[in-house]
C-alpha positions in Angstrom: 7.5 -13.4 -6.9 6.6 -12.2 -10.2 7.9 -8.7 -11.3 7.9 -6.6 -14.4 9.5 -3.7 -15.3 8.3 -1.4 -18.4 10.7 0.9 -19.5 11.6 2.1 -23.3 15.4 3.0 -22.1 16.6 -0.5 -21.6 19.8 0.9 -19.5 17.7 2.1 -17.2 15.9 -1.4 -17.3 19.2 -3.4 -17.0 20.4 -1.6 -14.0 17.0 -1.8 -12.1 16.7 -5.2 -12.5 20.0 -5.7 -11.5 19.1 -4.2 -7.8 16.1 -6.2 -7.9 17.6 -8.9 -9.0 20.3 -8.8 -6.1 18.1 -8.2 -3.4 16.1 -10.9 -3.6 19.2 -13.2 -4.5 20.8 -12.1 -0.9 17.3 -12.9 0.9 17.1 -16.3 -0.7 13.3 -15.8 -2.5 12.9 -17.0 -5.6 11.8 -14.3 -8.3 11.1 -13.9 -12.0 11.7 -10.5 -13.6 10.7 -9.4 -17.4 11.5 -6.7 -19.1 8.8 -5.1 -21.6 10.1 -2.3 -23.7 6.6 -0.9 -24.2 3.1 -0.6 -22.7 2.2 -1.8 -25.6 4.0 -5.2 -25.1 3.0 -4.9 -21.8 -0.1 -5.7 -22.8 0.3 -8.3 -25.3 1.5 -10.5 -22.6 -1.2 -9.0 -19.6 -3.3 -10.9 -17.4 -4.9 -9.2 -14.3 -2.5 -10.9 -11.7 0.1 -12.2 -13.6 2.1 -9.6 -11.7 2.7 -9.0 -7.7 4.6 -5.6 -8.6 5.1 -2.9 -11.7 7.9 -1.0 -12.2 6.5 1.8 -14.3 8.6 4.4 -16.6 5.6 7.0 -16.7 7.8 8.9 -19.6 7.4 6.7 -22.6 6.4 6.6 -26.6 3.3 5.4 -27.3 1.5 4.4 -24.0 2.8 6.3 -21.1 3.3 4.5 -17.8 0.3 6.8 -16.4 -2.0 5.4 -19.2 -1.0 2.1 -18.8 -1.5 2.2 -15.0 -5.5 3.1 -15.4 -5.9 0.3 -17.4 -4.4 -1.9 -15.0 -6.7 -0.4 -12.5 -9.8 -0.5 -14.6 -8.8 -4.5 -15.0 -9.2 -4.5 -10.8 -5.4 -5.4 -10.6 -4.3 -4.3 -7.2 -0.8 -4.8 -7.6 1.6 -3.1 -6.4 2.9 -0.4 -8.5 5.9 1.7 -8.1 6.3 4.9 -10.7 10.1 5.4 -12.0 10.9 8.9 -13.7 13.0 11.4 -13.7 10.8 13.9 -12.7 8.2 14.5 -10.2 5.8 16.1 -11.9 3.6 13.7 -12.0 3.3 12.9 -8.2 -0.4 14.0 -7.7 -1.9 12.2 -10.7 -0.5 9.1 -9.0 -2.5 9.2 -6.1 -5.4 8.8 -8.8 -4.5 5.4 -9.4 -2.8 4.6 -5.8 0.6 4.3 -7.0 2.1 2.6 -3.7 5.5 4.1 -4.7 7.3 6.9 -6.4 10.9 6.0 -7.7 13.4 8.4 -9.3 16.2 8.1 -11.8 18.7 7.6 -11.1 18.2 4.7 -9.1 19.7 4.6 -5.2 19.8 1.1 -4.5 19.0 1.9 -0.7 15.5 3.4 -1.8 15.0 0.7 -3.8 16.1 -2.0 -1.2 13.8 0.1 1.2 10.7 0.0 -1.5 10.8 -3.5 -1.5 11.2 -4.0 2.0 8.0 -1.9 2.4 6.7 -4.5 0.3 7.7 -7.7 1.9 6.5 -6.5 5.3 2.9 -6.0 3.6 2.8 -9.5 2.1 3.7 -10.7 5.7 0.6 -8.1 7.7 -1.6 -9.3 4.3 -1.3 -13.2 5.7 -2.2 -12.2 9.4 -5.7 -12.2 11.1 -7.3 -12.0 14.2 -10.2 -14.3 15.6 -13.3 -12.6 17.3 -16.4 -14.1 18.3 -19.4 -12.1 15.9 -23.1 -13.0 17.0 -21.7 -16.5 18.5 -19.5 -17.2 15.3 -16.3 -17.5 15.0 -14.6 -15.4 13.3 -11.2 -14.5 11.3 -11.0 -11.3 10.2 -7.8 -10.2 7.7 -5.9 -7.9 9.4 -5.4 -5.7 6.2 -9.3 -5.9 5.3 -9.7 -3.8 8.7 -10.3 -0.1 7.7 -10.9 1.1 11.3 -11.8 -0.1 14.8 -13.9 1.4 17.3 -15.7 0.9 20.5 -19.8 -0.3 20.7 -21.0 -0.7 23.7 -18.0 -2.0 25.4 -16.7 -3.7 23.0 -15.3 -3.4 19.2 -16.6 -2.9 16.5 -13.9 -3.9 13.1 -15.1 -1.7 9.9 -13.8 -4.2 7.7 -14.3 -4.4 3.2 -17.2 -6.8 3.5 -18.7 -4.2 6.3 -18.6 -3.8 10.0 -18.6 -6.8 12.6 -19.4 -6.6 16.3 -17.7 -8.4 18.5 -17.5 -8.7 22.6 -13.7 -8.4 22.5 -12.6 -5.5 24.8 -10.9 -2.6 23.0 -7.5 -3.5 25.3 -7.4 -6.9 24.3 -8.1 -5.8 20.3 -5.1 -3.4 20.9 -3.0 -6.4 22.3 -3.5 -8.7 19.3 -2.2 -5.7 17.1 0.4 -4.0 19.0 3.4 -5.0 16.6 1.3 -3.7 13.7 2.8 -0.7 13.2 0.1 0.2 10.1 -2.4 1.0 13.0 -2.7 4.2 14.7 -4.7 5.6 17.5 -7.1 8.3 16.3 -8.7 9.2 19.3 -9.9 7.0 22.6 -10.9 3.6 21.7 -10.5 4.2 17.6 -7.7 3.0 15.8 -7.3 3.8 11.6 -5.0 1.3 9.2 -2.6 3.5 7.9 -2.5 1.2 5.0 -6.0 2.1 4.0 -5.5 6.2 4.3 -5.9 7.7 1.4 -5.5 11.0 2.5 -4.9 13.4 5.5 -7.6 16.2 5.0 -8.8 18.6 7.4 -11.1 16.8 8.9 -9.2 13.8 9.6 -8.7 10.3 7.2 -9.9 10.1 4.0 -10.4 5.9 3.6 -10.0 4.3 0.4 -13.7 2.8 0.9 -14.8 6.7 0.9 -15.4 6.7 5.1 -13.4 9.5 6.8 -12.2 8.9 10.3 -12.0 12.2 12.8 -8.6 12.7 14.7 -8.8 14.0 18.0 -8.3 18.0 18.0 -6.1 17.9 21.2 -3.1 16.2 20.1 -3.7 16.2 16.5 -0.7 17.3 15.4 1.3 14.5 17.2 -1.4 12.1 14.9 -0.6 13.5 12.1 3.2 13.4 12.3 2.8 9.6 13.3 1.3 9.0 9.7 4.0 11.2 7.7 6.4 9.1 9.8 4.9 5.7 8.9 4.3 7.5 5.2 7.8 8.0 5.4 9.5 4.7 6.6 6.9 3.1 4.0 8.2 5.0 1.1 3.9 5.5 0.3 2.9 8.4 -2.3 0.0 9.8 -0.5 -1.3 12.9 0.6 -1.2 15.3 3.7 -2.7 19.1 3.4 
């Protein structure tokens, strides 16, 4: 596990990665930390996926961590970033560049702990998949490159990142395969949306980071909803609801 923080107050620095530093001690995973001053520094030292997560200071001379966040983005780097401040004014702006998490100073270990326990449960849902059968072929799919599932003609149809695949597996037995998933929710009959892949609760439904926006049921809708602040919640995600 490789993790930097990029802060220009180095007290603030020290005691983060002391948290960090502890938590991953207690679980027994090895971890390297470094500590850049600057974006600027940062960047000397940069390589798209050098990195599995960013602590940010967004308030900084020179570069500010929102800056130096859409150039991390431009580079494709889809590591996890987490913002620390000691405001909240910048909350909205990032959504823009899907900030996973919003930290702020002071620092209370148990949000911390609970950030990166967010964390550690995606790396483990990133490794799983399901197998289907798609026109005869065998097939794994990535549970996290699933945006939505649906029924077609009696069967499901995965709306997946490299596009959608049919396959004869019955919507029950898709359900089965993810029931301890707790990213997925049920939308309406024989639809279920990764919460993961949300990238914001409008009025007409899910907005999905591919663009795609999934329709909630009206009847019930407000349960739906509450399910995904709930999961937004227990995730510690900064994203959106009207």
């Amino acid at each position: 596990m490789n993790i930097a923080i990029i802060d220009d107050i180095a007290s603030d620095a020290e005691q983060l990665k002391r948290i960090i530093t502890s938590y991953f001690e207690n679980r027994q995973i090895p971890t390297e930390i470094r500590y850049f001053s600057s974006a600027e520094a940062f960047f000397d030292d940069y390589r798209p996926g050098n990195f599995q997560i960013l602590f940010l200071d967004i308030y900084m001379d020179g570069i500010t961590g929102m800056e130096a966040a859409r150039r991390i983005r431009n580079q494709s780097d889809d590591c996890i970033l987490v913002f620390v401040t000691t405001s909240s004014e910048f909350a909205v702006e990032s959504y823009d560049v899907n900030a996973a998490y919003y930290l702020l100073k002071p620092f209370q270990p148990e949000k911390l702990c609970q950030i990166l326990d967010s964390f550690r449960l995606k790396e483990a849902l990133h490794a799983r998949y399901i197998e289907i059968i798609s026109d005869r072929v065998p097939v794994r799919v990535p549970l996290h490159s699933i945006l939505y599932a649906d029924t077609f003609r009696n069967a499901v149809c995965l709306h997946t990142d490299a596009g959608p695949l049919r396959s004869y597996l019955t919507f029950h037995k898709f359900e089965e395969q993810i029931r301890d998933c707790h990213n997925f929710l049920s939308c309406y009959r024989g639809c279920m949306v990764n919460m993961d892949r949300i990238q914001e609760a409008t009025d007409d439904g899910f907005l999905l980071d591919n663009g795609e926006t999934v329709q909630i049921r009206k009847r019930g809708s407000a349960a739906i909803r509450k399910a995904y602040l709930q999961y937004l919640f227990s995730s510690g995600e900064g994203k959106s609801l009207p």
